[in-house]
C-alpha positions as CSV (number, residue, x, y, z in Angstrom):
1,X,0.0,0.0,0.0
2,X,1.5,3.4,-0.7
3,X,1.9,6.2,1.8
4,X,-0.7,8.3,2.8
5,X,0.7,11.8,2.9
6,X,-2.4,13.6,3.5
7,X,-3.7,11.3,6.3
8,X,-0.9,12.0,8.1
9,X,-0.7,16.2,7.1
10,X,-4.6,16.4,8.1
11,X,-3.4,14.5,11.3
12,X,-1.1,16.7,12.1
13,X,-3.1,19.9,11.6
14,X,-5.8,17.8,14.0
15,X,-3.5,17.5,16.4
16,X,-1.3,20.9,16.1
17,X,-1.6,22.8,19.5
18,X,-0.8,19.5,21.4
19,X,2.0,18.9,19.0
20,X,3.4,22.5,19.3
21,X,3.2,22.1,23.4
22,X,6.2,19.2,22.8
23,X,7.6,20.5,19.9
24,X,7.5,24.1,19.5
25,X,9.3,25.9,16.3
26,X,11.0,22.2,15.3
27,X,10.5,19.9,12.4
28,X,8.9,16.5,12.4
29,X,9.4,13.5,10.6
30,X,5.7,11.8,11.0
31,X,4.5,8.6,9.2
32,X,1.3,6.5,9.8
33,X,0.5,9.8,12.4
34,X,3.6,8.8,14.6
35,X,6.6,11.5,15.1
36,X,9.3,9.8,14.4
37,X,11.7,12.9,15.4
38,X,11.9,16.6,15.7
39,X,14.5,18.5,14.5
40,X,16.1,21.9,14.6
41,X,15.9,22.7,11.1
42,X,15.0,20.9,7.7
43,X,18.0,19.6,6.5
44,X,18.6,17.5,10.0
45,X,15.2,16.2,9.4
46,X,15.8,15.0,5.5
47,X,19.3,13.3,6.8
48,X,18.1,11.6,10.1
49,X,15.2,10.4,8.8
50,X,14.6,6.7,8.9
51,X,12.8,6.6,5.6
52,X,13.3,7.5,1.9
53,X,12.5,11.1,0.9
54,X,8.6,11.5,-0.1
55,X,8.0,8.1,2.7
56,X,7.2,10.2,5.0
57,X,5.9,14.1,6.2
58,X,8.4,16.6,7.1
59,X,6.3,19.6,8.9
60,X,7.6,22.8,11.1
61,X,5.6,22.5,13.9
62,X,4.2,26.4,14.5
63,X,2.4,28.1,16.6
64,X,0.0,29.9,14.8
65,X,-2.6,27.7,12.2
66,X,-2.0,30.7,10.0
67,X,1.3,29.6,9.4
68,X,-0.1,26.8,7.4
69,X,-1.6,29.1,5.0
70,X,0.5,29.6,1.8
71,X,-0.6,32.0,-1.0
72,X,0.7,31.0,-4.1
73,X,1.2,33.8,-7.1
74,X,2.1,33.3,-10.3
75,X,3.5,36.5,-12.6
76,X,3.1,34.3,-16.2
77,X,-0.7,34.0,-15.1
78,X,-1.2,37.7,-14.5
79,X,1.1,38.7,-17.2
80,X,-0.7,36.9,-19.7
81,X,-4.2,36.8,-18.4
82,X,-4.5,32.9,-18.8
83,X,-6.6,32.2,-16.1
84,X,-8.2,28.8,-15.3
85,X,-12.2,29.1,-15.6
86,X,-14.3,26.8,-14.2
């Protein structure tokens, strides 16, 4: 069975403010919604972790759920006006 990379993101957005209490501002390697480590920074993460890249989540572990929110703009789709319509 492959991974499941969005169970284990909507996990941890479920359980965010209990995971933030243990591991404030650090990244986590989590599979099948178990932390298998918290980090300082990214790169630890990608080289300590136990499985192969895209086997597993690798979240910072914020404070705020607005943090989660990423806004996404693209200059080619303003500068030419193509637009997806649904």
């Amino acid at each position: 069975m492959p991974y499941d990379l969005e169970s284990d993101y909507r996990w941890f957005k479920a359980n965010r403010a209990e995971l933030y209490q243990r591991y404030p501002e650090r990244f986590l390697v989590i599979r099948d919604k178990v932390v298998l480590g918290d980090y300082a920074d990214d790169w630890s993460a990608l080289q300590n972790s136990p499985f192969p890249l895209g086997e597993y989540l690798l979240q910072e572990c914020l404070g705020s759920p607005e943090a989660y929110v990423q806004r996404i703009y693209s200059p080619f789709l303003v500068a030419t006006g193509a637009v997806a319509q649904k």
